[in-house]
N, C-alpha and C positions, 0 to 999 in steps of 0.2 A: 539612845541605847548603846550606840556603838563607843561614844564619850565614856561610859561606864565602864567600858573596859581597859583605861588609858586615859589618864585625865589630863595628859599634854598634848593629846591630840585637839583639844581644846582651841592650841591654837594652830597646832598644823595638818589637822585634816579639815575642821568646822571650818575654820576662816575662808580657806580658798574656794571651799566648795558654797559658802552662802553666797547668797545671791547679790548682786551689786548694788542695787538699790537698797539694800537693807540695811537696818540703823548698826545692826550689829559689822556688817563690811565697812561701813562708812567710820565708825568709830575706833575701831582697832587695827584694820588692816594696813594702816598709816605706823603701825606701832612696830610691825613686823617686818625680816629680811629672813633672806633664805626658806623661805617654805615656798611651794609650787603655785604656779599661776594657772587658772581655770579660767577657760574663756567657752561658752555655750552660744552654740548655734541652734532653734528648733526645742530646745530644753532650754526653760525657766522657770525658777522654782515660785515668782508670781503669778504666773500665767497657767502651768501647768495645770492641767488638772488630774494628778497626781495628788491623794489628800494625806497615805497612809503605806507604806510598806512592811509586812507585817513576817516575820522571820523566824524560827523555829525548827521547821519540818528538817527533816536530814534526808529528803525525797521526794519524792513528782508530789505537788496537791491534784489531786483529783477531783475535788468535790465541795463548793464552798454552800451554804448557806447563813441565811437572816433568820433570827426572834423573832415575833411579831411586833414588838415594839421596837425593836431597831438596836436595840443596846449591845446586844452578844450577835459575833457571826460563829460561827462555828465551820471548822474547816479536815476534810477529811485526807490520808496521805498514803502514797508508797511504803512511809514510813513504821505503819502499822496502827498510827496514834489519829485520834481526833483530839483536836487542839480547838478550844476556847477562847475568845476575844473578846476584851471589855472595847467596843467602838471606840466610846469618848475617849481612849488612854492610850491604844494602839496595844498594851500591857494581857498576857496570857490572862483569866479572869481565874483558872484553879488548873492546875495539874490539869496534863495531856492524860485521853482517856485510852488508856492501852488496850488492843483489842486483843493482844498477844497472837493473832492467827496469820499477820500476814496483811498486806496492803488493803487499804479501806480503798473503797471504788467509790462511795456514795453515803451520803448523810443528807438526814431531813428534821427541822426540826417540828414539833408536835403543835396544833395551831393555838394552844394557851401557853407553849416558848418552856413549857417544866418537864417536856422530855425532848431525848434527842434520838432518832434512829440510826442506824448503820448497817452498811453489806459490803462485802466484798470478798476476796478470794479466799476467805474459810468457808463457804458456801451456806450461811447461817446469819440470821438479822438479828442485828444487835440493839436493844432497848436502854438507854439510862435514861437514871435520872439527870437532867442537866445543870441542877447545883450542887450533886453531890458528885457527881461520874461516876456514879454505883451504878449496876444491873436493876433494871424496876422490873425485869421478865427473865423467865432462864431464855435463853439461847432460841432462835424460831426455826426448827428444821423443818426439813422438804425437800430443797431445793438439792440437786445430785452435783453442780457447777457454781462456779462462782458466781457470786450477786453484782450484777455491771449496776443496779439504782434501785431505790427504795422511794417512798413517796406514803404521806400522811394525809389522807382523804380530808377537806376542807370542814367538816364538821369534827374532825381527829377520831372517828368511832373506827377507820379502818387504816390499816400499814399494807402498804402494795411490793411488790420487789419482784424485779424482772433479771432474771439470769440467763447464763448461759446453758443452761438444762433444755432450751426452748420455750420454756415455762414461764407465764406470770403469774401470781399468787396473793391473795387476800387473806389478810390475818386481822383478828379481832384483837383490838388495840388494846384492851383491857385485859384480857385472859391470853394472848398471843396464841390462842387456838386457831389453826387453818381454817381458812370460811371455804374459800373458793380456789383450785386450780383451772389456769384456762392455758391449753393446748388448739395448738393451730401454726404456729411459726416451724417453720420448716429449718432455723437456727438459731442461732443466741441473739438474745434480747439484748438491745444495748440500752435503751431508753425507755420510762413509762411515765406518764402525765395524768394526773384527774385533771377533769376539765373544773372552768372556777364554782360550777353547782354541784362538783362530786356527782353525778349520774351515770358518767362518763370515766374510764379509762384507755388512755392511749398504751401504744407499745410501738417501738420502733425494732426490726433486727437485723440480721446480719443477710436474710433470706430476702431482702430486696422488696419489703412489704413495711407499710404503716397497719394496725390494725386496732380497732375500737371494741372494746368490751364492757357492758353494762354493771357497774359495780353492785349492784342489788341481787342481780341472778349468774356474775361470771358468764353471763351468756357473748358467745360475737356479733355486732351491730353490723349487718351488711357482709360484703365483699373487703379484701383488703383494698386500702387506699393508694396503690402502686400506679401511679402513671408514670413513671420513669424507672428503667432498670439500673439502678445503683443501690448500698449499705446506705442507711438511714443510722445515724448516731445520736442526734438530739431530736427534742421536742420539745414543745411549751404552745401551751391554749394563750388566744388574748382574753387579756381580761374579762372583756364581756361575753366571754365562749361560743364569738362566729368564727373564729380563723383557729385552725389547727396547722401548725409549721412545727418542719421536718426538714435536716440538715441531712445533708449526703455525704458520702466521704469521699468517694472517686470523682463524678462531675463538681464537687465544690458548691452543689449549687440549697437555696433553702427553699421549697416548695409550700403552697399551702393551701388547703380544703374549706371549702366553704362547709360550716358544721350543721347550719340546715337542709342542704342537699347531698353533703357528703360528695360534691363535686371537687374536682381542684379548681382553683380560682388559677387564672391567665400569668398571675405577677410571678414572678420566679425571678428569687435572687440570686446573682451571680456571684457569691463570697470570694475573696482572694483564696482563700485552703479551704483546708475541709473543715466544714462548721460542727466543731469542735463540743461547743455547747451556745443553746441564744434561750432568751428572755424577751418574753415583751415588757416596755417601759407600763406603769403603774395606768396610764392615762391610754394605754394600747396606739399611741400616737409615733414611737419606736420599739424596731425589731432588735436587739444586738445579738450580733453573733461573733465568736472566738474563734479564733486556730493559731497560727504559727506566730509568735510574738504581737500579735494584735490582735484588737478589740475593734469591730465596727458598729456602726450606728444606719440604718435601713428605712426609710420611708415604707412601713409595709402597705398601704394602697398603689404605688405605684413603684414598688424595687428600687428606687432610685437609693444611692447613699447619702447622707446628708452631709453634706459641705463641712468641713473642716470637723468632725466628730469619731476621727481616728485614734485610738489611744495607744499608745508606745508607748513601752519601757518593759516588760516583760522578756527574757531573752531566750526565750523557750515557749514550745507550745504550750497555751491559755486553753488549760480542758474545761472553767467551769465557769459563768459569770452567771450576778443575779442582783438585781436590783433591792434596796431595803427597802421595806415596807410603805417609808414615804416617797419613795420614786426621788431623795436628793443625792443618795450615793448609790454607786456601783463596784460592786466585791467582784475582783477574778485570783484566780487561783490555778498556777502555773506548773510545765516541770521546771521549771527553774530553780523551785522547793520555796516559793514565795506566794503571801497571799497581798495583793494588793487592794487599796479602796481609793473610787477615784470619785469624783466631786461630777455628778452625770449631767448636774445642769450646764456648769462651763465643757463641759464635752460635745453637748449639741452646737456650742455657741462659738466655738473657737475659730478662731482665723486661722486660713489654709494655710500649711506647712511653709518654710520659706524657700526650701529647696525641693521639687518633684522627685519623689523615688519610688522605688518601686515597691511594693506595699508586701512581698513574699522575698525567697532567697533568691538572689545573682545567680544562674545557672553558667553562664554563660557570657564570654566578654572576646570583642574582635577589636581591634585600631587601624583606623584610617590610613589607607598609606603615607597620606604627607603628616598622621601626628595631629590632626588637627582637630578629631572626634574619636567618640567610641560609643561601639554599640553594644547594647546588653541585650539577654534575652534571659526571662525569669520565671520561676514559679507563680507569677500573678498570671501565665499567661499573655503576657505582651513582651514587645522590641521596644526598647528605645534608643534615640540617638542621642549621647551628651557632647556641649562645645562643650571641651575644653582651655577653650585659648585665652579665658578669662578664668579668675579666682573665683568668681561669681556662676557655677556651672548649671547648663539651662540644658532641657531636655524636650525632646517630643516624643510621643508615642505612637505604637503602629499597632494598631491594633486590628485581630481577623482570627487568630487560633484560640480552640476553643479547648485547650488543653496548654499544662505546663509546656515551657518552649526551652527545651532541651540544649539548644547551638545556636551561635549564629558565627556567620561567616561571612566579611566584604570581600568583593571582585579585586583584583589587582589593580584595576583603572581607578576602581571606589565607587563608580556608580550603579550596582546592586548591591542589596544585603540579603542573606540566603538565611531562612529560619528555621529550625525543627521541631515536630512538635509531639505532645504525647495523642495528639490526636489523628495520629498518621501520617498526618502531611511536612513536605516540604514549601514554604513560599517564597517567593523574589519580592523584591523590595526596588522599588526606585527609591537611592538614598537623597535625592533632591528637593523629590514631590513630598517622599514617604509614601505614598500610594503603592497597594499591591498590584503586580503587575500577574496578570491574568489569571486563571485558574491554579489553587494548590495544585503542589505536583503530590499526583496519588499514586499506589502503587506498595508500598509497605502495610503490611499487614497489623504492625503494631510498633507502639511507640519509635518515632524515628528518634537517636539521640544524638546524631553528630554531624554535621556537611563539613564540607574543603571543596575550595574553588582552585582547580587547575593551574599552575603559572600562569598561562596565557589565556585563563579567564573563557575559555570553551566549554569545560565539564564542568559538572559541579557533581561531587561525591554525596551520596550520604549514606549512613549507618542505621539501623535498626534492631529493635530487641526480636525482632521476626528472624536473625540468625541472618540476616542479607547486607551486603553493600548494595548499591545501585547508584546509576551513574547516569545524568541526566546530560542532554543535548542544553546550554542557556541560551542558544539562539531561539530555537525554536521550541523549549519547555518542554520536549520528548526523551521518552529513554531512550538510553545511547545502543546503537545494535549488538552491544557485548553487555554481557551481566546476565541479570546479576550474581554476584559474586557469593558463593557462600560461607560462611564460617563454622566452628566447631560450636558456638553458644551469643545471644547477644551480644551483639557490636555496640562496644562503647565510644568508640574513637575512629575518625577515620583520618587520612592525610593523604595529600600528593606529596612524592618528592620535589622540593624545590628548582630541581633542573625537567620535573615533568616527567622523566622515564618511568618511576616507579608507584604506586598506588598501596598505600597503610591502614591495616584494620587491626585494632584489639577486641578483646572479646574476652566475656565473661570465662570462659571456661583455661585462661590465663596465657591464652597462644595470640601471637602477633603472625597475620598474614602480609604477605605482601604478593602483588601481582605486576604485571608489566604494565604500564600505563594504554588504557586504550585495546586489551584486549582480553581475553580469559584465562592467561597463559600464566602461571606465579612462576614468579621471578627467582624462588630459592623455596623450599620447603617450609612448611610453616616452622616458625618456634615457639619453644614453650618455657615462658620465663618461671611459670611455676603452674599450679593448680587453682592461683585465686585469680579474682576480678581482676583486666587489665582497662585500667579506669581514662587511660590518657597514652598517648603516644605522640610523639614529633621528632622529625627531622632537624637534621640540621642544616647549616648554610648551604653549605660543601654537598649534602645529599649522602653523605658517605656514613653518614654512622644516625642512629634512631634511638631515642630517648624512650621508654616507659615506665610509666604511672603504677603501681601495683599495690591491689589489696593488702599485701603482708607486709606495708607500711615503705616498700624500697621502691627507689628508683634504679632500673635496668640501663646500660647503654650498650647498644651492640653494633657490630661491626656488618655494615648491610650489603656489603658484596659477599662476603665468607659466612653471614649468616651467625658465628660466635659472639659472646659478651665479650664487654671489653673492661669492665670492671663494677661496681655496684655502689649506689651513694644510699649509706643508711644512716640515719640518725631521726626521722620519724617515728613518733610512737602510733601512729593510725596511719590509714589506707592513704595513699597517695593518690587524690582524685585531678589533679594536675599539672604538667610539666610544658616547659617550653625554653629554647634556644634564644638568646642572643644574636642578634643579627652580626655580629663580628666574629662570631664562634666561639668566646672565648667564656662564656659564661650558660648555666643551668640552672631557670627557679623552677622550684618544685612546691606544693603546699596540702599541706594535711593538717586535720583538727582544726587552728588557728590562728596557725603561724606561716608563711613562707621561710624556705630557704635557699640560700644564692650560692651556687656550687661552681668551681675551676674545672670549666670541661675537660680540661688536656687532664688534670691527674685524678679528678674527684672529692678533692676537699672541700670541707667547708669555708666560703667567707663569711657570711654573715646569719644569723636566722631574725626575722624580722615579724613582730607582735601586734595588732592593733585590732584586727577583727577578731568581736566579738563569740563567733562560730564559726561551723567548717567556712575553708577556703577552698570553692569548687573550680572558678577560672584565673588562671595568669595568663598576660602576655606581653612581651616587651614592643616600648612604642620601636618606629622604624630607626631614630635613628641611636638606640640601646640606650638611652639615658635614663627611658623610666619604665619603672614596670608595673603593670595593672594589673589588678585584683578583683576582683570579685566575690562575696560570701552568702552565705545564707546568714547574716544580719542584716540582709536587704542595702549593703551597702557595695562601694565600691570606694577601690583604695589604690591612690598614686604614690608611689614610691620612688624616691632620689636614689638613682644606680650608684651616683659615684658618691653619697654619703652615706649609703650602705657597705661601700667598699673600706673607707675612712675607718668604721664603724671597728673600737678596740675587742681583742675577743670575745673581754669579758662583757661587755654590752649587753651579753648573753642572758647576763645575772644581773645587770644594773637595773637598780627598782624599778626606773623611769621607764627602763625598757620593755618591760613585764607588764605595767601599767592596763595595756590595754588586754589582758587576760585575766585582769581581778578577781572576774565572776569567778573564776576556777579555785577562790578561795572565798572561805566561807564568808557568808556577812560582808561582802567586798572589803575586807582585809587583805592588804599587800605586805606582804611577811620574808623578813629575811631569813638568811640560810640557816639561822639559829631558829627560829619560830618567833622572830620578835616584829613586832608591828610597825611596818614604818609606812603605810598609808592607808586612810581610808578616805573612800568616795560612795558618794549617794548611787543606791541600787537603779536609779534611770540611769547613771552615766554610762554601765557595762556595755562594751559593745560599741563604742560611738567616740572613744579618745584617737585621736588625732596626734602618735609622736612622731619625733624624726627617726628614721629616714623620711618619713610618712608625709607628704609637701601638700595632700588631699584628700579628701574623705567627699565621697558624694550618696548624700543619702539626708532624707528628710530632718536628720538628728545627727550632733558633731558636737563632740570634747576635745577642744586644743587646749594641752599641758603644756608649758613651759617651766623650765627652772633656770634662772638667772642667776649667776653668781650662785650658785650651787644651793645646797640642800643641806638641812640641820634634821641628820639625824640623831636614835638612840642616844646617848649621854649626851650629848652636844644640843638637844634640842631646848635647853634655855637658851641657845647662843640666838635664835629665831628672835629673840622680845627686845627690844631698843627702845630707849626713852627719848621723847620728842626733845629734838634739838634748835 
């Protein structure tokens, strides 16, 4: 498809991106100079299982489904349209069906595959026909809020749809007359499921309840099914309608009810995010569930995940998945504005990743003092340590928080790591063993999101959105007899001064505290860099001057004995969730959206701005001895950067294709387009997110794109200069 729009891409985008084993690389790529060199780690286009990337939408997909015979998926969007899919072709099968009212939430289609349903934020169910895209029914009102799902009762005699009105509702599928309203949810429905004998309907809502309703009388079967207080998102019966499972959004976790006793069954799955949307497989022998760029795979008798059955390439959260009808492929449907279809069977079967990562976003990155390792701390929920000291980078995990982990922080000696979590706690780490060393430190009342360890490794700071600093004894794992500290709104960041006198707090409501180290006494009156989120703070060497991060895309530097600015680094176009100093003083990176950038501390200019992760960049830090700077993203990756070939790096680098390269996604169709609008690369929609350029020396993360171009590149007019005849 994308060859159709540029038929010389033929050879300068096809070639580099096929696969290497394939007749068509072996045959031609011998023919060519000057086009880019692709080198795939964790992504192969034989191995993948990857079948279909399916493009269109100009918005979040929300909603995918299957035909009964497998041929058409149909897919619902932000965009306002439900789009059409002939399977065998990957090819739209008739014109997007426009619903004119505003983002489709959910589509079903009808169980003989000749209608299709839809709801969404007009608050009214929408009936076609599915080979015409006409209206087969006016319009199905009722409902006072939007429709979050619809559903077509297994025999097709009834249409269900669960809204945000509190309401589920029964409609006669032929006449779309209302049968039944059922009230009982105390909030908006997100989710509704017939069980697979249609007797049964599920409802999931916002009110921290599963509930079951008799599709014959609208009656409620029981109690609701809440053994855990958390929002319930998805649903889906197994096959043979003993297991009803339900996805949570704050614990992350998928629950599920025995349907003969209307018990919960013991298994509970711990998803990496919030389960987003799951299916069971055709044969009820797997669970999948979706959230933040991935698709997992679930043993549901025993919660376990199944070994190598993790699918990536999606770079956005995955709201919908669902198996076709013969349980051989797997439809999700992203905001990426992509519907993909992957081959389910090599999905169960696949060999474990080649590099350990971490299965949600980077929150958080610390370095070794001697340079030698680094530890992350992520939204899956866990620590890990990576060597760095080989190409080949190996990881271990710490696992104990039961909640996203916000920070982490090494000792100055190195041998603890301090972690934070959304689950209250603070923990210590022996970096040796890896073993947690005694009881979480408790004491914050809600989410901790930041620690700092003292220069000399006595205190350990941490931050909370409970509006508190607190300051822990690390000998003896007790608060310290001063504290804690409080702020004007959530503490995002916390820091020692590096000489140890001073102690750094930002905070949501955009003021930077500071205190005397060691006691309750602030050191200088708070400031207030503005009225948004202050997302990041740090010192510098020297201790004399303090760097912050801010919502309204700037970085602040102030002057910390007089307490004034000392001048402002703006060229961000989003929030600045990161900053940090150069051990020499002489340099500032900052990162926001998807980029870093490397700033001259004495006057505030720009050197470089540097591209490669595929989503926001939440943590930087430079190793100790300034040569590289670490990264971390929510594309679950982390990224080593060459200081002094960033410094090299000519202004324009800025705008050099090769250098953009790894922000493709931000261009439609992974089209890499010059400053005219002319096309000068495309790359397959798995790569987004996972290219590897210079400055860029590493990428660690289950999935990795090194680009090279040697002896430069054949663009626009020049690109027949690419084709040479064997010599």
């Amino acid at each position: 498809m994308a060859i159709s729009r540029s038929a010389p891409h033929i050879y300068i985008s096809a070639i580099p991106s096929a696969a290497k084993d394939s007749l068509v690389y072996q045959e031609f790529a011998s023919h060519c100079t000057g086009i880019a060199s692709v080198t795939t780690f964790g992504i192969d286009h034989r191995g993948s299982s990857l079948v279909a990337t399916l493009t269109g939408h100009d918005n979040w997909v929300n909603s995918v489904a299957y035909s009964f015979d497998g041929r058409l998926l149909a897919s619902g969007s932000d965009d306002g349209t439900v789009r059409i899919w002939d399977t065998r072709t990957g090819e739209e099968a008739r014109p997007p069906l426009q619903s004119n009212y505003g983002a489709v939430f959910s589509i079903a289609f009808s169980p003989n595959g000749l209608r299709l349903v839809s709801g969404g934020v007009d608050d009214v169910v929408h009936v076609w026909n599915a080979s015409t895209g006409r209206a087969v029914l006016p319009p199905l009102r009722g409902h006072s809020y939007r429709i979050m799902s619809v559903e077509y009762s297994p025999d097709g005699l009834l249409i269900a749809s669960g809204s945000y009105d509190k309401t589920v509702r029964l409609w006669n599928s032929e006449t779309g007359v209302q049968v039944f309203t059922m009230t009982g949810h105390a909030d908006g429905v997100n989710e509704i499921a017939f069980s697979p004998d249609g007797r049964l309907l599920a409802s999931a809502a916002d009110d921290k309840t599963v509930r079951l309703w008799k599709s014959d009388t609208g009656e409620a079967v029981g109690n609701p099914l809440n053994d855990v207080e958390d929002k319930f998102h998805s649903l889906a019966f197994s096959p043979n309608g003993k297991w009803l499972a339900a996805g949570s959004q704050d614990l992350h976790q998928v629950r599920m009810w025995d349907m003969e006793t209307l018990q919960p069954i013991p298994v509970v799955i711990q998803a990496i995010v919030t389960a987003a949307s799951l299916c069971f497989s055709c044969d009820g022998s797997r669970l999948v569930t979706s959230g933040y760029r991935t698709i997992q795979s679930w043993d549901p008798q025993t919660g376990r995940e199944l070994p190598g059955s993790s699918l990536a390439g999606h770079s956005d959260y995955v709201r919908s998945v669902t198996f076709s009808p013969d349980g051989l492929f797997l439809a999700s449907g992203s905001e990426d504005n992509t519907v993909r279809i992957w081959d389910a069977a090599s999905g169960a079967k696949r060999a474990v990743e080649p590099h350990p990562a971490h299965s949600m976003g980077v929150w958080s990155i610390a370095v070794h003092p001697t340079g030698a390792c680094i530890v992350s701390g992520s939204l899956d929920c866990s620590v890990r340590i990576w060597d760095i000291s080989t190409s080949d980078a190996k990881s271990q995990s710490l696992l104990g928080h039961t909640g996203w982990v916000y920070a982490v922080a090494i000792s100055p000696d190195g041998r603890l790591i301090a972690s934070a979590s959304a689950d209250h706690s603070v923990r210590l780490w022996d970096m040796r063993t890896c073993a947690s060393i005694g009881e979480p430190l408790l004491g914050h009342e809600k989410d901790v999101t930041s620690v700092n360890f003292s220069p000399d490794g006595l205190w350990l700071a941490s931050g909370s959105k409970d509006k508190t600093m607190r300051v822990w004894d690390v000998a003896t794992r007790q608060a310290a007899p001063f504290g804690p500290l409080s702020c004007n709104e959530a503490v995002n960041s916390v820091s020692f001064s590096p000489d140890g006198r001073s102690l750094a707090a930002g905070d949501d409501a955009g003021w930077v505290h500071l205190w005397r180290s060691g006691t309750n006494e602030q050191a200088l009156a708070p400031i207030q860099a503005n009225s948004s989120s202050i997302w990041s703070i740090a010192f510098s060497p020297d201790s004399k001057k303090l760097a912050s991060g801010s919502e309204d895309s700037t970085v602040y530097v102030w002057d910390v004995a007089a307490g004034h600015q000392i001048f402002q680094l703006n060229g961000h176009d989003q929030a600045v969730l990161t900053v940090a100093y150069s051990p020499d003083n002489l340099h500032i990176v900052s990162a926001s959206d998807n980029s870093l950038r490397l700033w001259n501390a004495t006057d505030g200019t720009t050197i470089a701005t540097l591209f490669g992760h595929g989503n926001l960049v939440t943590s930087v830090a430079f190793t100790p001895d300034g040569r590289s700077v670490i990264s971390g993203g929510c594309d679950n990756t982390i990224h080593v950067w060459d200081v002094e070939a960033a410094l090299l790096m000519p202004p324009q680098t800025e705008y050099d294709p090769l250098a953009r390269l790894g922000s493709a996604i931000l261009y439609r169709d992974g089209w890499l387009v010059g400053s005219s609008g002319e096309l000068l690369l495309w790359l397959p929609a798995e790569y987004h997110g996972y290219i590897a350029l210079p400055p860029c020396s590493m990428v660690l993360g289950s999935h990795r794109v090194v680009l090279e171009a040697q002896n430069g590149l054949h663009w626009g007019e020049e690109w027949t200069s690419c084709w040479r005849t064997r010599g």
